[in-house]
N, CA, C and O atoms as a CHARMM CRD file, in Angstrom:
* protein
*
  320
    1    1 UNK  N    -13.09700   0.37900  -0.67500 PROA 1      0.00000
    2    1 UNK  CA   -12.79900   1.71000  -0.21600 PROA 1      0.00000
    3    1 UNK  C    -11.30500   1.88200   0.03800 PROA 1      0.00000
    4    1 UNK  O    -10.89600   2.95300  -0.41000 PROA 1      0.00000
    5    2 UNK  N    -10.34000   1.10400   0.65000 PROA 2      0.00000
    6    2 UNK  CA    -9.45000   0.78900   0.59300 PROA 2      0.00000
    7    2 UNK  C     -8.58200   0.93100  -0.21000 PROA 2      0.00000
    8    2 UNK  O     -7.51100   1.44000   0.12000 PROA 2      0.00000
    9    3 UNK  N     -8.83000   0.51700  -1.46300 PROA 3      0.00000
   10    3 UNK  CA    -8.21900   0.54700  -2.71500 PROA 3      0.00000
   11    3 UNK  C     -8.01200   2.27200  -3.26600 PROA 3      0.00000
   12    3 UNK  O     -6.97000   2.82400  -3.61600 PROA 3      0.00000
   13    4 UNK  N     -9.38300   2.82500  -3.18700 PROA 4      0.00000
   14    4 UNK  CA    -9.66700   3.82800  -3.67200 PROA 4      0.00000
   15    4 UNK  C     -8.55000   5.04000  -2.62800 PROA 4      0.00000
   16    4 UNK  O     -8.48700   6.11000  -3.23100 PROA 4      0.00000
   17    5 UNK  N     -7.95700   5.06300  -1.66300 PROA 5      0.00000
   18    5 UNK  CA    -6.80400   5.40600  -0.89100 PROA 5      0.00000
   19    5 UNK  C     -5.67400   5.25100  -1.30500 PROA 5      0.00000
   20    5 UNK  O     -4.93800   6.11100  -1.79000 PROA 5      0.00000
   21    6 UNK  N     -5.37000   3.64500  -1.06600 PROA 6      0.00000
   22    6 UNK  CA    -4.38700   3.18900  -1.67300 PROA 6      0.00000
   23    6 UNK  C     -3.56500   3.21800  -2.49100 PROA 6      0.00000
   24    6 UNK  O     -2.36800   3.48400  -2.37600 PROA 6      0.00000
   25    7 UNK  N     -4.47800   2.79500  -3.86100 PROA 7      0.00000
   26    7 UNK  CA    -3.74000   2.57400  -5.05400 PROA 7      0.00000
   27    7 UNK  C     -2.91800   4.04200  -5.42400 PROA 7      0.00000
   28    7 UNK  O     -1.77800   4.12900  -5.87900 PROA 7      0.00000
   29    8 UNK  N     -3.47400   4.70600  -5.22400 PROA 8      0.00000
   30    8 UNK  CA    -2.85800   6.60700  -5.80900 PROA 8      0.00000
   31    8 UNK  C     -1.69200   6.07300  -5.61600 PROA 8      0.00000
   32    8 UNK  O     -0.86500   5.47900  -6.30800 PROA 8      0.00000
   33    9 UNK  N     -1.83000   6.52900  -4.12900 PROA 9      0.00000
   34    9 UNK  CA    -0.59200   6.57800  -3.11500 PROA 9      0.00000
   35    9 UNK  C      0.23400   5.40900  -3.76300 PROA 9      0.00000
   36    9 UNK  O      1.28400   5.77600  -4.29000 PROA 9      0.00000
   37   10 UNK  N     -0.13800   3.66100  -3.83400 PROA 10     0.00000
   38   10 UNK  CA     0.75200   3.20900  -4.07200 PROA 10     0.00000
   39   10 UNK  C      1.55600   3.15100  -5.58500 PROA 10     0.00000
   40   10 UNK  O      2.68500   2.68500  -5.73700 PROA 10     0.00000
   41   11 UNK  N      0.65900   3.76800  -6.72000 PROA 11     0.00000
   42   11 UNK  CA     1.18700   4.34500  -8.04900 PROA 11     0.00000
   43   11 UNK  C      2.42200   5.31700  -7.29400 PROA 11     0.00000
   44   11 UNK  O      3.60400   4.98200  -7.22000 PROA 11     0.00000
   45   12 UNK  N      1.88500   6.48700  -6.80600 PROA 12     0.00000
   46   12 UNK  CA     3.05200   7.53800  -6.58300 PROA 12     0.00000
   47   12 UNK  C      4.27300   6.76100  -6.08200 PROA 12     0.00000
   48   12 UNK  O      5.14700   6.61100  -6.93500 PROA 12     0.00000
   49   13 UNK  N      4.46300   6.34600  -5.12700 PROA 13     0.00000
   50   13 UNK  CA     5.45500   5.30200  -4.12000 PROA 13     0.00000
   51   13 UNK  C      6.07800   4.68300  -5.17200 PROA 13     0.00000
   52   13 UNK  O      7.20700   5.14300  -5.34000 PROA 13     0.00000
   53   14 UNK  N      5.76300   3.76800  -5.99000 PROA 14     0.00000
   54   14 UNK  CA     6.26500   3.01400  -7.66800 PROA 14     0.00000
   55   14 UNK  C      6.91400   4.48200  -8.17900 PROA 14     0.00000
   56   14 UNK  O      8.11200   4.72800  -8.04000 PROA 14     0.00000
   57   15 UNK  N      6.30200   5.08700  -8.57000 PROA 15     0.00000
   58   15 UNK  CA     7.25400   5.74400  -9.42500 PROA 15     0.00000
   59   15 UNK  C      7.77700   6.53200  -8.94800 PROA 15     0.00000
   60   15 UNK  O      8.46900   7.09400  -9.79800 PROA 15     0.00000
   61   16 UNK  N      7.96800   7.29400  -7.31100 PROA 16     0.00000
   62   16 UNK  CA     9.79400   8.08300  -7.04100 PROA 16     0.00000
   63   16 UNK  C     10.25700   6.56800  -6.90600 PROA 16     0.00000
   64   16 UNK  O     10.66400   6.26300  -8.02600 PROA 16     0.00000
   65   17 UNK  N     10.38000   5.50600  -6.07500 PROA 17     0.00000
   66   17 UNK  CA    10.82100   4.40400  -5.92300 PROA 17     0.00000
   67   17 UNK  C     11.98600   4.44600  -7.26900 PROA 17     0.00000
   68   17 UNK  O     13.14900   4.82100  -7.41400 PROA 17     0.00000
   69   18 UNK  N     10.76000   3.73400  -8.25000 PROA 18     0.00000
   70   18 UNK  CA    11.50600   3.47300  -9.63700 PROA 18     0.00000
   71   18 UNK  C     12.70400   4.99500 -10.36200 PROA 18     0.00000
   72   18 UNK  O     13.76000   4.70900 -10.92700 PROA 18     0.00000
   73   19 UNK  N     12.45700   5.79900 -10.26300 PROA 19     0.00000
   74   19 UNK  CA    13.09800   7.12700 -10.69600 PROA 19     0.00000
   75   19 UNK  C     14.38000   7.40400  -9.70300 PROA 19     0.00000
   76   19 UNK  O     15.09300   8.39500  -9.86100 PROA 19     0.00000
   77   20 UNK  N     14.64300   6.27700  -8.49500 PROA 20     0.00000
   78   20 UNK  CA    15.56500   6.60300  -7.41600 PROA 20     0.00000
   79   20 UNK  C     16.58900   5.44800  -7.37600 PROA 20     0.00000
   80   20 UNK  O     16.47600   4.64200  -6.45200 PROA 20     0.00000
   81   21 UNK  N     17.46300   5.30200  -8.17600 PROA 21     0.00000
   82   21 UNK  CA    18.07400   3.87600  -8.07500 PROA 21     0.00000
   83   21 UNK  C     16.92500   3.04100  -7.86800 PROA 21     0.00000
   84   21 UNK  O     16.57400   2.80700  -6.71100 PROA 21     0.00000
   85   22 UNK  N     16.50500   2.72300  -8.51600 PROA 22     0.00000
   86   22 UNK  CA    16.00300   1.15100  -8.17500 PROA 22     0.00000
   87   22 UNK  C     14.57600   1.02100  -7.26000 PROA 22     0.00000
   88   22 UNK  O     14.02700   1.96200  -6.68700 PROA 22     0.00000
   89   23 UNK  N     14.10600  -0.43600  -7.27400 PROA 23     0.00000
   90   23 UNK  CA    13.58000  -0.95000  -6.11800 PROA 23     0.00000
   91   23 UNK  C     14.22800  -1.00300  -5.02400 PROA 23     0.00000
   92   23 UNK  O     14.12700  -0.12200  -4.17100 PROA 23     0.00000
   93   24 UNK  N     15.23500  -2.39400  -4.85500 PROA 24     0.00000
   94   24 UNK  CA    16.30900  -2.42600  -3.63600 PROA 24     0.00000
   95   24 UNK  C     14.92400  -3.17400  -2.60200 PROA 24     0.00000
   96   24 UNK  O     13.80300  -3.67700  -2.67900 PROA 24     0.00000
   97   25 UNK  N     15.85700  -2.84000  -1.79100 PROA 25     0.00000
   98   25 UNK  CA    14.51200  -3.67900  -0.07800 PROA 25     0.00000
   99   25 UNK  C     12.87500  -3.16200  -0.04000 PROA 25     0.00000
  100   25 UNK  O     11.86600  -3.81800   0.21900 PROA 25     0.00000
  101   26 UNK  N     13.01900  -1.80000  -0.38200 PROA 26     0.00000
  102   26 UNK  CA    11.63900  -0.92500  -0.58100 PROA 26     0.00000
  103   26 UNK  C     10.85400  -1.63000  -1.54200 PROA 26     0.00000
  104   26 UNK  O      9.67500  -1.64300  -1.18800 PROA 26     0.00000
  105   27 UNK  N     11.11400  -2.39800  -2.94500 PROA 27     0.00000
  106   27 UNK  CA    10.26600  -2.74000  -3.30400 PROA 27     0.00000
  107   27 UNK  C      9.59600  -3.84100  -3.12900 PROA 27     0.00000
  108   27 UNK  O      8.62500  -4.14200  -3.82400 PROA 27     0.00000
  109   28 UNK  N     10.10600  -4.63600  -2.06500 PROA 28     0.00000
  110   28 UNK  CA     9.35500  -5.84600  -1.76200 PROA 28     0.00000
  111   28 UNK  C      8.05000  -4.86400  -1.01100 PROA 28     0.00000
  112   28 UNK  O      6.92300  -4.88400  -1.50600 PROA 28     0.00000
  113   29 UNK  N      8.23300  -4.38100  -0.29900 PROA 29     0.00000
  114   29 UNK  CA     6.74000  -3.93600   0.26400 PROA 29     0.00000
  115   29 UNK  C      5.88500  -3.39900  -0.72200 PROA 29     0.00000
  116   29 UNK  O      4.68900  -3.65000  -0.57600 PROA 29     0.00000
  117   30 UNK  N      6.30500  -2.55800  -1.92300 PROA 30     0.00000
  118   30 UNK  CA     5.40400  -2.35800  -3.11300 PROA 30     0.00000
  119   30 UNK  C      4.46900  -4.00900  -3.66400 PROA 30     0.00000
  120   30 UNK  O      3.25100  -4.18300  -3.64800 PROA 30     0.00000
  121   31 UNK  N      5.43300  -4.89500  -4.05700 PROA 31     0.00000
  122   31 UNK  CA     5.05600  -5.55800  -4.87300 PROA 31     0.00000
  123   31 UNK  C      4.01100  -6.67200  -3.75500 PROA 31     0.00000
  124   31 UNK  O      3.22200  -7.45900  -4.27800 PROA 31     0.00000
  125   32 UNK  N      4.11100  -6.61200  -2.68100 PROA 32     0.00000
  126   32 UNK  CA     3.63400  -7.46500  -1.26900 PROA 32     0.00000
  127   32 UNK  C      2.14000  -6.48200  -1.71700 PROA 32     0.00000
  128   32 UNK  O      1.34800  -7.03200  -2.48200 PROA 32     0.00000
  129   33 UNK  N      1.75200  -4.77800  -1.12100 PROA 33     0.00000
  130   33 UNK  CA     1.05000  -4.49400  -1.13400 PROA 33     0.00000
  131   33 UNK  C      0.33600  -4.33300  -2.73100 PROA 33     0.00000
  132   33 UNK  O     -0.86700  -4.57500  -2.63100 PROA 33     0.00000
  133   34 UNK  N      0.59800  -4.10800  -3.68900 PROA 34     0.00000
  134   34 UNK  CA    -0.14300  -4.67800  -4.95700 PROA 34     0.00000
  135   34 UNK  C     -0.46900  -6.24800  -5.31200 PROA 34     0.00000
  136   34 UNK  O     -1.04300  -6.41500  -6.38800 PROA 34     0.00000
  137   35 UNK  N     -0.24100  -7.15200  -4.71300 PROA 35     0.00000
  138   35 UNK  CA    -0.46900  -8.22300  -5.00200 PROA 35     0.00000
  139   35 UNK  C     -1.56100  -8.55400  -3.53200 PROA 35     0.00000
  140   35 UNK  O     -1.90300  -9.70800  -3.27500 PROA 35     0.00000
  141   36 UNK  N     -1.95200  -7.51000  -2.78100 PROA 36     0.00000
  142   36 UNK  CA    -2.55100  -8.34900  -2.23300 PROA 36     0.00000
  143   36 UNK  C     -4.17000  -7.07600  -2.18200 PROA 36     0.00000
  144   36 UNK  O     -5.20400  -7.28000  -1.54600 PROA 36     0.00000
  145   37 UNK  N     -3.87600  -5.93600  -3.00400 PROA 37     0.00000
  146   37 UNK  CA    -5.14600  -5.16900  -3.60900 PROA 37     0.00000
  147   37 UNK  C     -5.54200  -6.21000  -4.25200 PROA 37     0.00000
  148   37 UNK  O     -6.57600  -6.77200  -3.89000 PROA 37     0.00000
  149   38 UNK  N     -4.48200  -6.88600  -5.81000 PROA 38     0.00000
  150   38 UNK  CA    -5.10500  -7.84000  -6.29900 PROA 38     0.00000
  151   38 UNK  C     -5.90000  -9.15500  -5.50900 PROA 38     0.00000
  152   38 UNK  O     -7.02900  -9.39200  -5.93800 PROA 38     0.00000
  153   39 UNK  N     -5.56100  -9.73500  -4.76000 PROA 39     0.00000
  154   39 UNK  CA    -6.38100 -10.76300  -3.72900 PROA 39     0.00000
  155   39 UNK  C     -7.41200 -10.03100  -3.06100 PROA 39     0.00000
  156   39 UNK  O     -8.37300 -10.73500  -2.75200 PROA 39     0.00000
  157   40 UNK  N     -7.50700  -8.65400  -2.70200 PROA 40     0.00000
  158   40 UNK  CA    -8.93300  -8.36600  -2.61800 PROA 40     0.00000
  159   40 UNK  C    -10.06800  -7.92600  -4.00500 PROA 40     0.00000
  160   40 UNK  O    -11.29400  -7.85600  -3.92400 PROA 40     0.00000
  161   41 UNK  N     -9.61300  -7.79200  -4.65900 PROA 41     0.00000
  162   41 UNK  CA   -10.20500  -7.31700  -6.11500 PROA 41     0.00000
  163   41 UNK  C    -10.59000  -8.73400  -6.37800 PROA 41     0.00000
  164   41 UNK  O    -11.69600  -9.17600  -6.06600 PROA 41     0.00000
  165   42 UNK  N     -9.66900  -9.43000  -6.95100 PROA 42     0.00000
  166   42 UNK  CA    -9.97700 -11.14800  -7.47300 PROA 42     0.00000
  167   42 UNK  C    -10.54000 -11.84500  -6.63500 PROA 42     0.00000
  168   42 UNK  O    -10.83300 -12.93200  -7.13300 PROA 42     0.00000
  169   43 UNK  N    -10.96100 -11.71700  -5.17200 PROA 43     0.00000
  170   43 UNK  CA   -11.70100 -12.71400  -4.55300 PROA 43     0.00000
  171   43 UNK  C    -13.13200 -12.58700  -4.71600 PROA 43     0.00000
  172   43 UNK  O    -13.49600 -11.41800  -4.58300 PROA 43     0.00000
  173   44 UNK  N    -14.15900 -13.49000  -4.98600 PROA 44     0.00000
  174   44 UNK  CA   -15.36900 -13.50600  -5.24000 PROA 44     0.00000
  175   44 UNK  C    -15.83000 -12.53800  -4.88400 PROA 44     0.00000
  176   44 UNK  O    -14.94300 -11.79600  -4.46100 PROA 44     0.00000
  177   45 UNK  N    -17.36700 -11.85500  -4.78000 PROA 45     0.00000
  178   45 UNK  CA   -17.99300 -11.06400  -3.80500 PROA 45     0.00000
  179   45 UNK  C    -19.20100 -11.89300  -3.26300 PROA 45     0.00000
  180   45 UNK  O    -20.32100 -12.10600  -3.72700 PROA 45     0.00000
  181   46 UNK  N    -18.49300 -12.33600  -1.96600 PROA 46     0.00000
  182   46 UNK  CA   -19.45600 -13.51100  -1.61500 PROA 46     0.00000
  183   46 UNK  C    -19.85000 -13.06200  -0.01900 PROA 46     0.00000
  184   46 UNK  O    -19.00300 -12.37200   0.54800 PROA 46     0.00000
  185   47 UNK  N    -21.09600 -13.41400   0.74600 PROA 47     0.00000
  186   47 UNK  CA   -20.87600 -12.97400   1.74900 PROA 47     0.00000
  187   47 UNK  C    -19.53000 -13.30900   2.56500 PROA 47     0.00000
  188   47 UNK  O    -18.86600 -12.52100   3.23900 PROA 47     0.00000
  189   48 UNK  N    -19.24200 -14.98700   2.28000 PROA 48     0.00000
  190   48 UNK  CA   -18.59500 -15.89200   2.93100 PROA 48     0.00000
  191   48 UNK  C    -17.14900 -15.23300   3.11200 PROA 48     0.00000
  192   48 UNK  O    -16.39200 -15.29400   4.08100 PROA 48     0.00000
  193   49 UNK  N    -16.96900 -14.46700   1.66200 PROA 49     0.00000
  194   49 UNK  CA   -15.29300 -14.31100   1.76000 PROA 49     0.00000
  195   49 UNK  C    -15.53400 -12.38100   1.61200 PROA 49     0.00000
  196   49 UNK  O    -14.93300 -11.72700   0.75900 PROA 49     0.00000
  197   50 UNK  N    -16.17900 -11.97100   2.28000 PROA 50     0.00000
  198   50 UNK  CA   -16.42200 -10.63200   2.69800 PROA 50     0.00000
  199   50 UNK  C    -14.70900 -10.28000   3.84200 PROA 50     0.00000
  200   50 UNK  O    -13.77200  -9.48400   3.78400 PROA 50     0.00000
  201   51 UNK  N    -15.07400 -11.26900   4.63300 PROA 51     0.00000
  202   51 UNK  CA   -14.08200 -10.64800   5.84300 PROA 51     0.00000
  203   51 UNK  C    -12.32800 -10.73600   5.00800 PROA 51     0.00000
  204   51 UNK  O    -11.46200  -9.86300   5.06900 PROA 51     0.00000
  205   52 UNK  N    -12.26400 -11.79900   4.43000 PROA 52     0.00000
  206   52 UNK  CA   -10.80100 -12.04400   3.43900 PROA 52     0.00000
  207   52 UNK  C    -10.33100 -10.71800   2.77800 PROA 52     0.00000
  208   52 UNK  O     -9.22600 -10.20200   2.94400 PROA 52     0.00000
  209   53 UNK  N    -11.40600 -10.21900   1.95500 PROA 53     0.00000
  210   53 UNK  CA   -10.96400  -9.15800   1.61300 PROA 53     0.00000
  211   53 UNK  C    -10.74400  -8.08800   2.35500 PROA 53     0.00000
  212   53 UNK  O     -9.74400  -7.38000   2.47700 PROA 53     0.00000
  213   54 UNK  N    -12.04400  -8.04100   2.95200 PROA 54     0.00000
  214   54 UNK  CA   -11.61000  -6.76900   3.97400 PROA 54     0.00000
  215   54 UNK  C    -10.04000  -6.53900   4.65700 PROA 54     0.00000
  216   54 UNK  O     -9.42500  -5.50100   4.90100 PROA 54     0.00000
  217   55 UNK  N     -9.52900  -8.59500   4.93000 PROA 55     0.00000
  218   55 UNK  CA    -8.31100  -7.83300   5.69300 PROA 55     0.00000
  219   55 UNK  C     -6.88700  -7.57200   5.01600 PROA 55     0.00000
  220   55 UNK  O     -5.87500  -6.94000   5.32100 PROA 55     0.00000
  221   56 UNK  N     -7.48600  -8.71100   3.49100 PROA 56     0.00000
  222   56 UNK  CA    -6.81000  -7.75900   2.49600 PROA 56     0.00000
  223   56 UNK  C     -6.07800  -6.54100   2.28200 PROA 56     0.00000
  224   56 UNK  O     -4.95900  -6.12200   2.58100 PROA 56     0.00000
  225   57 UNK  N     -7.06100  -6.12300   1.67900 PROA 57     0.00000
  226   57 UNK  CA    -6.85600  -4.90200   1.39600 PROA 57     0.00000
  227   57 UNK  C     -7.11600  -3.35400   2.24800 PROA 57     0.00000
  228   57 UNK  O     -7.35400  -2.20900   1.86500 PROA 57     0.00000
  229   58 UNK  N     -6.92600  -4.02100   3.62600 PROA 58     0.00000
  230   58 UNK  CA    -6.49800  -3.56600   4.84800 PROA 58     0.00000
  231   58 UNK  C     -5.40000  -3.57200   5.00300 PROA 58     0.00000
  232   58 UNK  O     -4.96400  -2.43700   5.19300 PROA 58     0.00000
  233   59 UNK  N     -4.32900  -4.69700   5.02800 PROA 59     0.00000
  234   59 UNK  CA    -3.31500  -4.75500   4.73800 PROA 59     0.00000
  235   59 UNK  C     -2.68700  -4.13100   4.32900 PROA 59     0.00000
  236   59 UNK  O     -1.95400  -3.39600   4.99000 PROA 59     0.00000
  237   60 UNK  N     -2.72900  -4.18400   2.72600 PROA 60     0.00000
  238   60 UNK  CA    -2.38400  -3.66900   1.65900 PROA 60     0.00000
  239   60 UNK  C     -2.37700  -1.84800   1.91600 PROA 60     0.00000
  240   60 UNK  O     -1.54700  -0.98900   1.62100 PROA 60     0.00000
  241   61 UNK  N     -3.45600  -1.80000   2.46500 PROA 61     0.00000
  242   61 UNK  CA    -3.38300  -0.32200   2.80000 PROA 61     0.00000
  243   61 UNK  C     -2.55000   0.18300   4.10000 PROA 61     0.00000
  244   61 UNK  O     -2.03800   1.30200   4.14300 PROA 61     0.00000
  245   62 UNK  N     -2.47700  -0.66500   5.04700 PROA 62     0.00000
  246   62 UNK  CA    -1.33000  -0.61100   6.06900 PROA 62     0.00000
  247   62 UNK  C      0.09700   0.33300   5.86100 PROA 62     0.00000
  248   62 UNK  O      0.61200   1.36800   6.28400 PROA 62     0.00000
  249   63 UNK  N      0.43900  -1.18200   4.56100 PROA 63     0.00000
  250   63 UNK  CA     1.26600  -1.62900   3.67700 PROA 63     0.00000
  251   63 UNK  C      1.65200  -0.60400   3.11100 PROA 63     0.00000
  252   63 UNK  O      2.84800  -0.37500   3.29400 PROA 63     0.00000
  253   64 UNK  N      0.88800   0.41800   2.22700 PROA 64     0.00000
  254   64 UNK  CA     0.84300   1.46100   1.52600 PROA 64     0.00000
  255   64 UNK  C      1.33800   2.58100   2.26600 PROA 64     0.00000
  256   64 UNK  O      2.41700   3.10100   1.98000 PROA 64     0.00000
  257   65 UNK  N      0.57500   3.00100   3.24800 PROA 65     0.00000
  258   65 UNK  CA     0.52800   4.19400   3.91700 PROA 65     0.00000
  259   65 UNK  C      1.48600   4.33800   5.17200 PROA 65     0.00000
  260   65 UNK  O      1.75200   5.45500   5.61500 PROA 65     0.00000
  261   66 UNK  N      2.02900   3.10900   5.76800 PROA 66     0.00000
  262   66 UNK  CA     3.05600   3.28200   6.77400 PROA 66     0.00000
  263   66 UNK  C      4.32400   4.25300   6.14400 PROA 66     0.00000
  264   66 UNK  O      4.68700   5.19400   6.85100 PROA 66     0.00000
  265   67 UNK  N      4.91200   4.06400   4.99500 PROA 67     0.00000
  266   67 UNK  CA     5.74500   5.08000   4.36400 PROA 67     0.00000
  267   67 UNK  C      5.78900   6.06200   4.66700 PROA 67     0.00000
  268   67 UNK  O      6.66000   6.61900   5.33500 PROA 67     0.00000
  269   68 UNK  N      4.41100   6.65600   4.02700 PROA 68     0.00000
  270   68 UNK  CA     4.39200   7.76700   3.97100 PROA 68     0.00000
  271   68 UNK  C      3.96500   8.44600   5.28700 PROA 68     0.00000
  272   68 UNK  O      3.87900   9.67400   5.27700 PROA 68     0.00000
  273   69 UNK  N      3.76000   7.94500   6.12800 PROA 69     0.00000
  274   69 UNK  CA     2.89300   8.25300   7.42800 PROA 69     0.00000
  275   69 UNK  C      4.67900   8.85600   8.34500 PROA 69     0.00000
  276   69 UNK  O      5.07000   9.84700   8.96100 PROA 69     0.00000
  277   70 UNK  N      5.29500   7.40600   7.86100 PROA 70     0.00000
  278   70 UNK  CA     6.51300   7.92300   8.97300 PROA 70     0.00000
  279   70 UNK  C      7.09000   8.86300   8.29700 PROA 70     0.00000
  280   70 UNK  O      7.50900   9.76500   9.02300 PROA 70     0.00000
  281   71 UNK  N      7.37700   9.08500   6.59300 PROA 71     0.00000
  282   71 UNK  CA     7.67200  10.59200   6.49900 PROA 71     0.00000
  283   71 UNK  C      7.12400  11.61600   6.93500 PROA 71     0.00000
  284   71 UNK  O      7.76200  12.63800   7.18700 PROA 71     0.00000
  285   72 UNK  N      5.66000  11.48700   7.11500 PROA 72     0.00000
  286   72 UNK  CA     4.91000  12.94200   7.50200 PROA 72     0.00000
  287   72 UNK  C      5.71800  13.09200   9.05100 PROA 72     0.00000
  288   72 UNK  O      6.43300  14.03300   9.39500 PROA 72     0.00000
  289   73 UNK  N      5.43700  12.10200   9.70000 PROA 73     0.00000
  290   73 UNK  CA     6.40700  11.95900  11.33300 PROA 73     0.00000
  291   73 UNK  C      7.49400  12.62800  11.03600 PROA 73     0.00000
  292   73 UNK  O      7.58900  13.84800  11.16600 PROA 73     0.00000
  293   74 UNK  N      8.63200  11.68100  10.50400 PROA 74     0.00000
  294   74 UNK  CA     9.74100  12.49900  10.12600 PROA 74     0.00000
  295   74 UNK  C      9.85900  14.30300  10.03100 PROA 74     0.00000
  296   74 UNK  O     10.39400  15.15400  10.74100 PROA 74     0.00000
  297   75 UNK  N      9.12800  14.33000   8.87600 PROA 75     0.00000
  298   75 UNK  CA     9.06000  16.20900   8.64600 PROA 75     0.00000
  299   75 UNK  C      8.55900  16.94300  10.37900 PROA 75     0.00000
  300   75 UNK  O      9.00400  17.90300  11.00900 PROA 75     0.00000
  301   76 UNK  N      7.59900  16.07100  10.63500 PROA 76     0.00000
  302   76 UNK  CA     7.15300  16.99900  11.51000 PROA 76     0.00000
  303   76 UNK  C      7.72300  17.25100  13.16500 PROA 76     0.00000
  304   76 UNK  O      7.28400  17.87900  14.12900 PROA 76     0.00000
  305   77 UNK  N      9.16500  16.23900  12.86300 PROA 77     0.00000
  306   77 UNK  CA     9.92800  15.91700  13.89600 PROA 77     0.00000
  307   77 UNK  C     10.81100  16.91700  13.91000 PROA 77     0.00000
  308   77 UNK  O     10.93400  17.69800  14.85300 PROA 77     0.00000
  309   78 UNK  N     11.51200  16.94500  12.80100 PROA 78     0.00000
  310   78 UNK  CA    12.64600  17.88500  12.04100 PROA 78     0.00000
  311   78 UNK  C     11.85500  19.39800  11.94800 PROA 78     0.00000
  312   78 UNK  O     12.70100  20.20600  12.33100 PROA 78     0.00000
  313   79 UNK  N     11.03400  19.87800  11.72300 PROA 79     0.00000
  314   79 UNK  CA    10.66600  21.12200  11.04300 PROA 79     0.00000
  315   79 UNK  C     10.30400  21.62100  12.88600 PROA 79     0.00000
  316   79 UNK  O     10.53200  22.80700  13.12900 PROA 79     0.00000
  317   80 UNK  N      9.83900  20.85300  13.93200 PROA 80     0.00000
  318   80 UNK  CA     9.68400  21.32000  15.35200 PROA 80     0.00000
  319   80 UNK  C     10.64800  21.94900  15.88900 PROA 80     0.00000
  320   80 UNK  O     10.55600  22.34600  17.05000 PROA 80     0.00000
């Protein structure tokens, strides 16, 4: 479920990123949170390693959405 949030968002994020000078410091958190959707996707579906993924791609979604969360903050700091 996670993923299905995520990934959009973290496609969109990749490409202004990429279209803006560069990666730079910003893209370590891209490439951190896609590599670790992948570790929840690629881990078995086992009961055993149920919780792994979950905090996965919990993470990953953290990961994703803190960005954009503090821009929405931002705007809604500025536009008050």
């Amino acid at each position: 479920m996670a993923s299905v949030i995520g990934l959009p968002v973290l496609a969109t994020e990749y490409a202004v990123v990429r279209d803006h000078d560069g990666m730079g410091q910003y893209g370590g958190l891209i490439y951190t949170a896609l590599a670790l959707y992948a570790l929840a996707w690629g881990l078995p579906h086992r009961l055993s390693l149920r919780l792994p993924r979950i905090l996965a791609a919990g993470a990953a979604l953290l990961i994703t959405l803190f960005p954009v969360g503090f821009l929405v903050l931002l705007a809604a700091m500025v536009s008050a």
